[in-house]
LORO-403338 format. One record per atom (N, C-alpha, C, CB): x, y, z; residue in three letters. Coordinates in pm, whole numbers, plus 50000, padded with zeros to 5 digits. Glycine has a CB too. Layout:
XYZALA
...
This chain:
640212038285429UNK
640302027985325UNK
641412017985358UNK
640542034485185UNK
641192004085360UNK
642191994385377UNK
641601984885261UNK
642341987785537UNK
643151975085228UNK
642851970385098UNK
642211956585160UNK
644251969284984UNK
641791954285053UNK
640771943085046UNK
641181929585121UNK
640501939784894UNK
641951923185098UNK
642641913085142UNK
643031916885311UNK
643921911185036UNK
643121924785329UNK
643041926585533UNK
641951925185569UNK
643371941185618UNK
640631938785480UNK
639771934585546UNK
638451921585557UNK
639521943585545UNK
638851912085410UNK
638341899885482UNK
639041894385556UNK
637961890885418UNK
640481890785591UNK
641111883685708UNK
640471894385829UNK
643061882685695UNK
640151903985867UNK
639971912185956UNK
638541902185997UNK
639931929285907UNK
637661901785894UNK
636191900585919UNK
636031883685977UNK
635241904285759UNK
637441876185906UNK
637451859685946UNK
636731854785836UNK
636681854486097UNK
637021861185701UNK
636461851985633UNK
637341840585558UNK
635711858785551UNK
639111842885558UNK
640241838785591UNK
641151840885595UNK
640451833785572UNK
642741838385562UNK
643741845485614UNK
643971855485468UNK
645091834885673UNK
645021863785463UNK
645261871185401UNK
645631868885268UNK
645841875985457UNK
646441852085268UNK
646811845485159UNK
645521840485068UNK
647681834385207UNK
644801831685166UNK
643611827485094UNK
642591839885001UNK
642721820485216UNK
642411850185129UNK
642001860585107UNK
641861866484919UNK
642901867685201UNK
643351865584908UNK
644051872884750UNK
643561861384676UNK
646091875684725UNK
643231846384714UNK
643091838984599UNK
641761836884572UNK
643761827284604UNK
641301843884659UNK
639201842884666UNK
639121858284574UNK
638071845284909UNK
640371867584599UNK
640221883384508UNK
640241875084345UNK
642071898284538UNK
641511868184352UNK
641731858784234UNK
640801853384113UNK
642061848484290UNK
640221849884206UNK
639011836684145UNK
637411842184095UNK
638591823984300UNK
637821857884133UNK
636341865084104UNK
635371862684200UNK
635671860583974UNK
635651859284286UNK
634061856784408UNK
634431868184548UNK
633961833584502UNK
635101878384487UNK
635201887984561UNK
634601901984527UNK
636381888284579UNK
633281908784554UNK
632711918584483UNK
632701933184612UNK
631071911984420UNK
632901943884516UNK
632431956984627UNK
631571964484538UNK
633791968284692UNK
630621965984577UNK
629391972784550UNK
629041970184430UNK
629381986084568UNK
629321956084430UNK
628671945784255UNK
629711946384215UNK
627431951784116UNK
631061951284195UNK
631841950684068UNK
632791941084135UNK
632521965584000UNK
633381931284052UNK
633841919084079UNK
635131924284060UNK
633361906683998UNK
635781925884194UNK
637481928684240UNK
638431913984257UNK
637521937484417UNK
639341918584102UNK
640551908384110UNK
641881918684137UNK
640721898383949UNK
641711930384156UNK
643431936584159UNK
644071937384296UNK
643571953284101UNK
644841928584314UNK
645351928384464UNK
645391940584595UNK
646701924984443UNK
645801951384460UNK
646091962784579UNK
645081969884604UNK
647121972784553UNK
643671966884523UNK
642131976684561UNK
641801975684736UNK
640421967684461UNK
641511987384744UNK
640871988784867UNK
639381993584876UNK
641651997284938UNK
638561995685002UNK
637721995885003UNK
637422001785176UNK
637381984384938UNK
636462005685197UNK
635492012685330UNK
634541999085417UNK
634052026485243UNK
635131997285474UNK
634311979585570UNK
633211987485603UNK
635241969785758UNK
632781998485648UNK
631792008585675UNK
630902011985648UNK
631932015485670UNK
631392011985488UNK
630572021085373UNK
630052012185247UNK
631652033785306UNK
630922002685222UNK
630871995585095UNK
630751985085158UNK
631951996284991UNK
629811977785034UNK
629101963585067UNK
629841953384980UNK
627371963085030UNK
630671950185042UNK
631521938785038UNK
630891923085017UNK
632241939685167UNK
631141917184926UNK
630571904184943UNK
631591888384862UNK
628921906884868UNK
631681883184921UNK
632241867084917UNK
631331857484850UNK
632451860785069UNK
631421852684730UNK
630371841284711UNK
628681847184683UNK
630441831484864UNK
628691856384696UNK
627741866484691UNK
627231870584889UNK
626291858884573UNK
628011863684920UNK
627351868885106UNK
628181879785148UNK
627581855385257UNK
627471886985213UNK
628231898185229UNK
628771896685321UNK
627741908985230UNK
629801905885387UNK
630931904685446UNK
630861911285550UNK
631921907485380UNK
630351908785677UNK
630041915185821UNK
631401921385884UNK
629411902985932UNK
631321933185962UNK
632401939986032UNK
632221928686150UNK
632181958086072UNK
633301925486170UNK
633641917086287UNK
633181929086410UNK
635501911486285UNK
632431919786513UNK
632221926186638UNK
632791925286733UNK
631371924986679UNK
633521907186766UNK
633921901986845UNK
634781892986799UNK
633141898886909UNK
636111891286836UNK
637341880986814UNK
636801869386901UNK
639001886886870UNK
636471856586789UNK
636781839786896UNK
638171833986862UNK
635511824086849UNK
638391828286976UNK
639421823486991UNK
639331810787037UNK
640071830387054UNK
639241797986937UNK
638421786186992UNK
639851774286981UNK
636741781886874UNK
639871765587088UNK
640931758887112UNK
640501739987103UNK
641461765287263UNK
640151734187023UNK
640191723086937UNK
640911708886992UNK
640901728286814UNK
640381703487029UNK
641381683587056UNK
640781681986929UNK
640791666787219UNK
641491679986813UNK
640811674186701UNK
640661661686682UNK
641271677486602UNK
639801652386662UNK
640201637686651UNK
640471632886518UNK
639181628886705UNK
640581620186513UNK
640861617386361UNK
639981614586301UNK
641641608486326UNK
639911617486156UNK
638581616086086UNK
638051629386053UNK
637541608486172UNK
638461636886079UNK
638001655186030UNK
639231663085968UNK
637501666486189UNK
639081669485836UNK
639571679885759UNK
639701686285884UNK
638751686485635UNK
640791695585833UNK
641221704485885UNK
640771717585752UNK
642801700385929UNK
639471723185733UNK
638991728985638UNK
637651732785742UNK
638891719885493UNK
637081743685664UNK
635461747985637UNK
634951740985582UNK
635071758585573UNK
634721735485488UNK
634111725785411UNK
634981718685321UNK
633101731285340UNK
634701704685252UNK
635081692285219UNK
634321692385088UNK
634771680785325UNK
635251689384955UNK
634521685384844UNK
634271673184854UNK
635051687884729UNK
634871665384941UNK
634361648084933UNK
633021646084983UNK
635321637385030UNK
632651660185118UNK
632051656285218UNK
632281644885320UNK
631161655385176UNK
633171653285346UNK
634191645085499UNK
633711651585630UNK
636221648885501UNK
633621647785726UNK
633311655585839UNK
634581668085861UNK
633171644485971UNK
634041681285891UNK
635151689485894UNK
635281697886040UNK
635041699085767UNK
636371699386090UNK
636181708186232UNK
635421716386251UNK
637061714786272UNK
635241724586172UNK
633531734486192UNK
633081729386247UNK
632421737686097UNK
632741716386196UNK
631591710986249UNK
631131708386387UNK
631531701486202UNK
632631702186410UNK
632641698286578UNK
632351712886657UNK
634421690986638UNK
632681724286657UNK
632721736386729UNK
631101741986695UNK
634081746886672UNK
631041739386576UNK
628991744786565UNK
629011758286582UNK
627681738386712UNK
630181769786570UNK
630651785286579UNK
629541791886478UNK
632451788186520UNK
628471801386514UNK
628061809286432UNK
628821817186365UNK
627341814686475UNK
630031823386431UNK
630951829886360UNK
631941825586254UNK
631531834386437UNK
632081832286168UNK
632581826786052UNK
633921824886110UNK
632451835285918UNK
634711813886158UNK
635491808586231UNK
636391803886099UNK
634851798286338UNK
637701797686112UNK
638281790786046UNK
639601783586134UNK
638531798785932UNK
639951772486075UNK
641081769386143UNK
642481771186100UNK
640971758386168UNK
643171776586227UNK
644451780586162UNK
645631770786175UNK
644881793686218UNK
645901769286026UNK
647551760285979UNK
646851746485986UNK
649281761386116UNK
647601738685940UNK
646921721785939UNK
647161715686067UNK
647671710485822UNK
646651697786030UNK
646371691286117UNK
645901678886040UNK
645561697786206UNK
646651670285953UNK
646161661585867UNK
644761647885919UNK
647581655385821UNK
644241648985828UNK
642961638885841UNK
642981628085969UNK
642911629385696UNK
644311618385930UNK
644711612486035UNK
644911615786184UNK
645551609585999UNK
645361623386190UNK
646041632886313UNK
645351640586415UNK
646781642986260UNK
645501637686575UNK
644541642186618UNK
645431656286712UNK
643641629586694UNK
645241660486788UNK
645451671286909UNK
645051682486848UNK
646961673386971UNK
645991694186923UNK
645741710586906UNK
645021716286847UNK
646511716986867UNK
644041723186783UNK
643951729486669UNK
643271743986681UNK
643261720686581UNK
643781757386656UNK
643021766286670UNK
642031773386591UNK
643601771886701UNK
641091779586617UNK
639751781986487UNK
639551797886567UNK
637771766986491UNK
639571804586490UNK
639511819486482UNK
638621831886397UNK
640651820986450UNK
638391837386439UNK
637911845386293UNK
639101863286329UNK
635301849386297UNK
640081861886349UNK
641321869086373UNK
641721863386291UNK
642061869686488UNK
641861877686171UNK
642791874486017UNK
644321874186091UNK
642661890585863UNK
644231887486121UNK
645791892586191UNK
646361884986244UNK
645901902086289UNK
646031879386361UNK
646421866486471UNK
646791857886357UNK
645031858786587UNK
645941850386263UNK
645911835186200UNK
647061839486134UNK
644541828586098UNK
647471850686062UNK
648291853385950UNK
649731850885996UNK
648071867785895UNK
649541859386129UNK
651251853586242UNK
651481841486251UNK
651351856386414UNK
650321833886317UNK
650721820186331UNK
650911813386267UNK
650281814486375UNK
650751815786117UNK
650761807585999UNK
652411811485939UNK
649311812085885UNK
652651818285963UNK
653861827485846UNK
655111824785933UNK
653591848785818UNK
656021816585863UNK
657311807985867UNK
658271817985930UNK
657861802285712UNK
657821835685927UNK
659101842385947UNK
658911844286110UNK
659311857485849UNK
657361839586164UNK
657411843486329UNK
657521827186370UNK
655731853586408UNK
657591816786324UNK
658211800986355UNK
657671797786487UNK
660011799386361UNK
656551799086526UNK
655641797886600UNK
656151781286619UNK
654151802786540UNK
656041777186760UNK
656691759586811UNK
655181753586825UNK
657841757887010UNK
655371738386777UNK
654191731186735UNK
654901718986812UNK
653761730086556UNK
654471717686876UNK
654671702786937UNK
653921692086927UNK
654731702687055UNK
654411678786914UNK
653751665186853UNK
654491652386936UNK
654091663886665UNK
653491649486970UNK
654071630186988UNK
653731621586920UNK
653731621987101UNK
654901615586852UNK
654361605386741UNK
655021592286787UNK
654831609486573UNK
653871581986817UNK
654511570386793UNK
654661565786707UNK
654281563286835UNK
655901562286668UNK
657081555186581UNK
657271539586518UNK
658161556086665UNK
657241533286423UNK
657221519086433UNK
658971519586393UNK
655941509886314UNK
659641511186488UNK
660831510486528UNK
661541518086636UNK
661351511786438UNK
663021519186646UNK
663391526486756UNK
664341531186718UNK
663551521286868UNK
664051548686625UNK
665471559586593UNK
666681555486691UNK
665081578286634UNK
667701555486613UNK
669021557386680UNK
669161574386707UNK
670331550786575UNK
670501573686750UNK
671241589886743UNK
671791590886608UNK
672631592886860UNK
671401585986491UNK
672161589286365UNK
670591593186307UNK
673261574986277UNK
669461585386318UNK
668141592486286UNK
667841605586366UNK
666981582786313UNK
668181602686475UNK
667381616086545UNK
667941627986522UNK
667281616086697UNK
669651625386486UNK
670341638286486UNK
670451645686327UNK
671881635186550UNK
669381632386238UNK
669081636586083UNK
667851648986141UNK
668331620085955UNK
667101642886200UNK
665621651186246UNK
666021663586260UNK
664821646786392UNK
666741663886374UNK
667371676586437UNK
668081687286319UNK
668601671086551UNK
668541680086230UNK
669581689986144UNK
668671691886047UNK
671131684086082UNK
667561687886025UNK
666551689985918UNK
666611679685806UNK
666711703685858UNK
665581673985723UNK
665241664685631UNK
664901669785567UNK
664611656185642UNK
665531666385380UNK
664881671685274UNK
663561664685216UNK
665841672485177UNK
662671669885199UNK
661881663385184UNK
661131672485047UNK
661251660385319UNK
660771666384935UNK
660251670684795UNK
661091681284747UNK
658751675884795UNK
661871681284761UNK
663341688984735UNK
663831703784804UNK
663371692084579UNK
663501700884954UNK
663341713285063UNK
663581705385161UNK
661911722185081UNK
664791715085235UNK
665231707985398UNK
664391715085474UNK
666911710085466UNK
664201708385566UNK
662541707985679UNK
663851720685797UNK
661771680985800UNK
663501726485844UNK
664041735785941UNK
663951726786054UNK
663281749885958UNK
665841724986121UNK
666131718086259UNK
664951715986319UNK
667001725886356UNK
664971706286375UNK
663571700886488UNK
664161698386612UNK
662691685286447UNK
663321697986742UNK
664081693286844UNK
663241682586849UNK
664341701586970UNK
664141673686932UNK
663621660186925UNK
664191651287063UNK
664141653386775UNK
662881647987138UNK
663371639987258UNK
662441622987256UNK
662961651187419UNK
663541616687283UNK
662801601787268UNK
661751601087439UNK
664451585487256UNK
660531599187418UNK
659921595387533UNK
659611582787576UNK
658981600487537UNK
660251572187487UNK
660361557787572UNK
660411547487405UNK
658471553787713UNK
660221539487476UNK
660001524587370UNK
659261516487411UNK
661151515487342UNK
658921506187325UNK
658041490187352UNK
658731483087241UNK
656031489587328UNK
658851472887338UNK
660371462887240UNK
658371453387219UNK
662741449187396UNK
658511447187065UNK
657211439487028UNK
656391443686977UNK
656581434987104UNK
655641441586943UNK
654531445886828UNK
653171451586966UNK
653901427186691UNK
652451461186941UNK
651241462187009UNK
650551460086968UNK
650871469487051UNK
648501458087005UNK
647491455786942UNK
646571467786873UNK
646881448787026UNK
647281481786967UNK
646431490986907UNK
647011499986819UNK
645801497586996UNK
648071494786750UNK
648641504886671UNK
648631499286515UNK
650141508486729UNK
649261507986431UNK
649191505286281UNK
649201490686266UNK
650401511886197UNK
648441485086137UNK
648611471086117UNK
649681467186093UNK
647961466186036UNK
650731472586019UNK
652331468285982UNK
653181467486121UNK
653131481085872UNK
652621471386183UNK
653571470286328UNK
653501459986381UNK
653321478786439UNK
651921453086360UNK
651311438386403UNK
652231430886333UNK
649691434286360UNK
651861429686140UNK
652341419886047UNK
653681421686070UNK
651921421285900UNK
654491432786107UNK
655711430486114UNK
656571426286218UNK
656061438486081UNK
655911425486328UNK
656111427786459UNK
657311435086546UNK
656021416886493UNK
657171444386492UNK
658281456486556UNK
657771465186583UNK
659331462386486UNK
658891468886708UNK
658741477386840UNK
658061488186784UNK
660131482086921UNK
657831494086887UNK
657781508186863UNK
658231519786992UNK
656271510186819UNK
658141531686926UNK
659071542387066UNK
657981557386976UNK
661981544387046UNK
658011561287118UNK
657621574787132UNK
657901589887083UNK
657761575087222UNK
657931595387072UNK
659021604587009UNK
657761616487047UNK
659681601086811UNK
658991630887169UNK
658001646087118UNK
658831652387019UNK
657671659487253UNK
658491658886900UNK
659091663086826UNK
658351680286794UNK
659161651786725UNK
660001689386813UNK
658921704186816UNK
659431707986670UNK
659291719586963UNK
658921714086589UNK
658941724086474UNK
658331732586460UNK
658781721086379UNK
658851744986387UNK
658411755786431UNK
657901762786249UNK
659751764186540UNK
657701752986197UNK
657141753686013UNK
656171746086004UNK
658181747885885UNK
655141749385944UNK
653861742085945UNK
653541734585760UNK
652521755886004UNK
654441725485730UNK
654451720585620UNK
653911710585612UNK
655371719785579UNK
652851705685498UNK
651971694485462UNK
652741685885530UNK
651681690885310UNK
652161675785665UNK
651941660085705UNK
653711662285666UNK
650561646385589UNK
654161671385764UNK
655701677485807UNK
656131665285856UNK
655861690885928UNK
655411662285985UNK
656341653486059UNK
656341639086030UNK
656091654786195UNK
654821636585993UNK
654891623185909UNK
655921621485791UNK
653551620985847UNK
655981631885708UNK
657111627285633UNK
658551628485672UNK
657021632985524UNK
659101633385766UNK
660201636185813UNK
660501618785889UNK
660061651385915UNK
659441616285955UNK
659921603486035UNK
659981586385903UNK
658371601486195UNK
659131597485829UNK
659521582185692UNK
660581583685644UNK
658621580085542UNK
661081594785594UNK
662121595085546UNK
663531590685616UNK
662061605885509UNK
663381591285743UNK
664131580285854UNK
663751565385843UNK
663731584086013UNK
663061561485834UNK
662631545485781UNK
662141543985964UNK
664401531285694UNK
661471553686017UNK
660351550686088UNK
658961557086110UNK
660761549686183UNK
658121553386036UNK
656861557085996UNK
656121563286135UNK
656101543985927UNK
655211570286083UNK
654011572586221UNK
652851565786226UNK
653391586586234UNK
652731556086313UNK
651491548286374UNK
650291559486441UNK
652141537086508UNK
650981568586475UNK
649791578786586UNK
650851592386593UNK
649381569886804UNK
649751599586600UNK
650121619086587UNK
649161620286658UNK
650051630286431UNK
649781632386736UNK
649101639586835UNK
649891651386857UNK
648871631786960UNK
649041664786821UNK
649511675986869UNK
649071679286977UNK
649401684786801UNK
650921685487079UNK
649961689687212UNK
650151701287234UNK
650161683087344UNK
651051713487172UNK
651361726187204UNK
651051732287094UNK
652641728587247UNK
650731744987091UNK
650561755686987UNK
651251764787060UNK
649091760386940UNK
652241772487012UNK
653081783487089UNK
653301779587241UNK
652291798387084UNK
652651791287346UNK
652651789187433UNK
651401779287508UNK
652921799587458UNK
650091774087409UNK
649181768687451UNK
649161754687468UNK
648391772287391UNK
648511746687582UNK
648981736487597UNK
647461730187688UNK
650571737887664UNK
646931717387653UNK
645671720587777UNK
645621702587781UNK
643691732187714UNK
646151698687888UNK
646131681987894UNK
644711673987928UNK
647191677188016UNK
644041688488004UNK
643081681488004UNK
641711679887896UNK
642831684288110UNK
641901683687773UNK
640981690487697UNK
640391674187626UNK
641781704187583UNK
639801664187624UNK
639911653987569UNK
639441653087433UNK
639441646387639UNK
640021642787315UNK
639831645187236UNK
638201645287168UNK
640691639787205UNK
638001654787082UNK
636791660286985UNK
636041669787065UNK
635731648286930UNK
637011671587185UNK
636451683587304UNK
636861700887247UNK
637521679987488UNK
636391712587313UNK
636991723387260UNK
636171731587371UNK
636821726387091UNK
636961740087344UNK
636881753987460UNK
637231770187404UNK
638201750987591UNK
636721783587478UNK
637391791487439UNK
638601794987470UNK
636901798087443UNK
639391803287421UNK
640881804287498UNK
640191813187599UNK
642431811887406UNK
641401819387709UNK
641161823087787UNK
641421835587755UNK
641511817587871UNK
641551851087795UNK
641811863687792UNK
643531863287834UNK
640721871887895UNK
643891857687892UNK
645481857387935UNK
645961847087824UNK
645851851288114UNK
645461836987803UNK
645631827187659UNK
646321835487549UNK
644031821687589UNK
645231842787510UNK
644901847587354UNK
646441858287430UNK
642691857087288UNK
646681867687556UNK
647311877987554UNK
649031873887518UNK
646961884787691UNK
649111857387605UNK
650431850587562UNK
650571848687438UNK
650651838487614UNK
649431840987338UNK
649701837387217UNK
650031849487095UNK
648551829287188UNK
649211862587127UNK
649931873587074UNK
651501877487111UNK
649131884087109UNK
651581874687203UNK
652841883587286UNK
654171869687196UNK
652641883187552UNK
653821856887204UNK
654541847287157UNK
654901851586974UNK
653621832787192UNK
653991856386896UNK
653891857486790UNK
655141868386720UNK
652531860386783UNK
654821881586817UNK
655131893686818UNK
656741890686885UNK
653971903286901UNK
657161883986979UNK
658581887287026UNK
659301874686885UNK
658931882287245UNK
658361863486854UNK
659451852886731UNK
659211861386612UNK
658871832986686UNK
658591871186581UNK
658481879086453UNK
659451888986449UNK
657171885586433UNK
659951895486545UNK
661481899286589UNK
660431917686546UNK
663481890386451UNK
C-alpha cells in the first residue's frame, strides 16, 4: 500500500503537489469512492484507481522527453483559453507532463515526463536544481544592477535567491527584431546568461524589470546538467540513458 498522491505522480498523471489538489477537488476515486484525505492509500495492483473518471494505468515505462519550446505554447496539458500547449508539440501517448514553467512568451529547455519522483526533485526549491537563460535586455545593466541580480531581488514581497549573472555583450542602438519599445525608444540592448536555481512565476522577467531593464527575448538553455545546442526550436528528442542517469545523480547530490 502507498498513499495516493505518489502513486499518481508514480503513474505521470502529475507531480505530487498537483496530485493532493486533484485528491482535493474530488476527481480522485478508488474503487468508486471519491478520496479527499491526503494520507489514504491504496494497491496500484489491486484497486482501480481513477482521475476524472479515467483510470489510472501502472506506469510501464519512464519518458524522458527534452523540449526547444517556442513561443506561443503553455507550458500546461491543456489550456482553458485553448492556446496551443506543449503536449501538443511532442504528440506523447503517454500521459507525459511538463516539468516547472516556461512562460507563454519564452522559448528554450523544457522537460515532459511521466516520472512523478524525478518531476517532484526538479521542481522542489530544497534540491535548487540550475536553470540557465539568456535574456536580451533593453538597455545596458551596470555593476550596481547586476550585483542587485546577484544578491537577489524582492519581488511581490520575497527576495528571489542570489543569481549568477554574466554579461554576454551589447548593441549600442535600437534593433529591428526585438521588442517594439526598443525601436520607439531607441535603446541599446545587451545580452545577459543568467543562472537560478528557483523556479518562480516569469522569475527572471521580473527580476530584470525590477532593474529598469526589461526582457525583449528569453531563452532557456540548461536544465541541471542538460544542455543540447543543437536541438532547434519547437524540435524535441528523448533524453538519453546517461542523460536521465546525470539528471538524477544532479538532483540527489543538490538535495544533500
Amino acid at each position: 500500500m502507498e498513499r495516493l498522491q505518489k502513486i499518481l505522480s508514480q503513474a505521470g498523471v502529475a507531480s505530487r503537489r498537483a496530485s493532493e489538489q486533484l485528491m482535493l477537488q474530488g476527481r480522485v476515486t478508488v474503487n468508486g469512492a471519491t478520496i479527499r484525505e491526503l494520507g489514504s492509500k491504496a494497491d496500484p495492483a489491486r484497486d482501480e484507481i481513477r482521475v476524472d473518471g479515467r483510470r489510472v494505468a501502472v506506469v510501464e515505462r519512464h519518458r524522458y522527453i527534452l523540449l526547444n519550446k517556442p513561443r506561443g505554447y503553455v507550458t500546461t496539458r491543456s489550456d482553458p483559453e485553448h492556446r496551443p500547449t506543449v503536449v501538443d508539440l511532442v504528440g506523447a501517448r503517454e500521459y507525459v507532463y511538463p516539468v516547472g514553467r516556461l512562460d507563454f512568451e519564452s522559448e528554450g529547455l523544457l522537460i515532459l515526463t511521466n516520472d512523478g519522483d524525478l518531476a517532484a526533485k526538479l521542481t522542489h526549491p530544497r534540491h535548487g536544481v540550475a536553470r540557465v537563460y539568456e535574456a536580451r535586455v533593453l538597455g545596458v545593466p551596470d555593476a550596481h544592477d547586476l550585483n542587485r541580480l546577484s544578491r537577489g531581488i524582492v519581488i511581490e514581497g520575497r527576495r528571489t535567491a542570489g543569481a549568477e549573472v554574466i554579461v554576454l555583450g551589447a548593441r549600442r542602438g535600437p534593433r529591428a527584431d526585438i521588442d517594439p519599445r526598443a525601436r520607439s525608444e531607441g535603446r541599446s540592448t545587451s545580452t545577459l546568461r543568467i543562472t537560478i536555481h528557483e523556479g518562480r512565476n516569469r522569475q527572471v522577467r521580473k527580476m530584470c524589470e525590477a532593474i529598469g531593464h526589461p526582457v525583449a527575448h528569453l531563452q532557456r538553455v540548461a536544465i541541471g546538467p542538460i544542455r543540447d545546442v543543437k536541438l532547434k526550436v519547437g524540435q524535441w528528442r528523448e533524453l538519453t540513458a546517461e542523460e536521465v542517469k546525470r539528471l538524477k545523480r544532479s538532483v540527489d547530490s543538490e538535495g544533500g
